[in-house]
C-alpha positions as CSV (number, residue, x, y, z in Angstrom):
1,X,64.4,-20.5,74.6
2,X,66.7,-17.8,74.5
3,X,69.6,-17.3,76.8
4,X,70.3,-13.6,78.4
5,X,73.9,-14.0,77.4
6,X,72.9,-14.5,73.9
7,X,71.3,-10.9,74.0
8,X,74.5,-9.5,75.0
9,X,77.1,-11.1,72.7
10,X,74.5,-9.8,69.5
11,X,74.7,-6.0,71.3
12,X,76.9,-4.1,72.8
13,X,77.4,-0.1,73.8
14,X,80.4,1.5,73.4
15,X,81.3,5.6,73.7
16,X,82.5,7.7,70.7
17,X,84.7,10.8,71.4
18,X,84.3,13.3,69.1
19,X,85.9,16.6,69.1
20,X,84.2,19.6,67.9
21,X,86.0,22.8,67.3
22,X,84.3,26.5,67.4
23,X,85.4,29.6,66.1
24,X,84.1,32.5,68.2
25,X,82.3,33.6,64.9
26,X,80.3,31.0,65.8
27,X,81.5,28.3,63.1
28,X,81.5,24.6,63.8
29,X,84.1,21.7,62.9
30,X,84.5,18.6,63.0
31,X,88.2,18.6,61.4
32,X,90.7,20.0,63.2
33,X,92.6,20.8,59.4
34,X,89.3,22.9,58.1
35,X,89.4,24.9,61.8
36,X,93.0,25.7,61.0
37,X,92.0,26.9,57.4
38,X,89.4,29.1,58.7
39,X,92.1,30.3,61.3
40,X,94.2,31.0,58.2
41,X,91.4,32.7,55.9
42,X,88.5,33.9,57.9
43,X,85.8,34.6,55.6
44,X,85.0,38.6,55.5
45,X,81.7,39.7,57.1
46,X,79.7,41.5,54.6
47,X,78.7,44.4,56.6
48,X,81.6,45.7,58.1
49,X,83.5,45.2,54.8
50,X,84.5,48.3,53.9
51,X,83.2,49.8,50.3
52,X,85.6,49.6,47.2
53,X,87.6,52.7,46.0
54,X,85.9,54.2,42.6
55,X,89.5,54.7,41.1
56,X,89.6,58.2,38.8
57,X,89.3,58.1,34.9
58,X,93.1,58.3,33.8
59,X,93.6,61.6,32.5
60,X,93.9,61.4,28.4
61,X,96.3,63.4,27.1
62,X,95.7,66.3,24.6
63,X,96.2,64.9,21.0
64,X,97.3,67.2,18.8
65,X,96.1,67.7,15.1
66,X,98.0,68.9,12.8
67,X,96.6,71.3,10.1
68,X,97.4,70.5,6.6
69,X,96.6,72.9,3.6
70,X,94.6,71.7,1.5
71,X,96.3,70.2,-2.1
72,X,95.5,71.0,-5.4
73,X,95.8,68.0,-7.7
74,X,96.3,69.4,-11.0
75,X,94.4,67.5,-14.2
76,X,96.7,66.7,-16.9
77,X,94.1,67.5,-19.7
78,X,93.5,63.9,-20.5
């Protein structure tokens, strides 16, 4: 038959400490180095982003032409 203290030596409970770290954007880590890195570079919330800047078409500068008369090639009768 089996002995109670037998039971004990095969189990035994211990606790586990683990510490969780929250942003107050609600994000959730278990790593204390990826909750400094979101301190660092929060992501950006989508909806209070604001829009981008449509930049303005650079300007082109007039070009100017430069009218040549025409030339006359004369044959040489060949």
């Amino acid at each position: 038959m089996w002995k109670w203290s037998d039971v004990m030596k095969a189990h035994s409970i211990f606790v586990e400490e683990k510490t969780v770290y929250r942003c107050t954007c609600n994000a959730v880590f278990e790593d204390i180095k990826r909750a400094e890195a979101h301190l660092r570079h929060p992501p950006q919330d989508k909806a209070k982003s604001p829009k981008p800047k449509k930049h303005a078409p650079r300007r082109r500068e007039p070009t100017t032409t430069l009218q040549l008369p025409s030339l006359e090639i004369p044959d040489s009768g060949q």
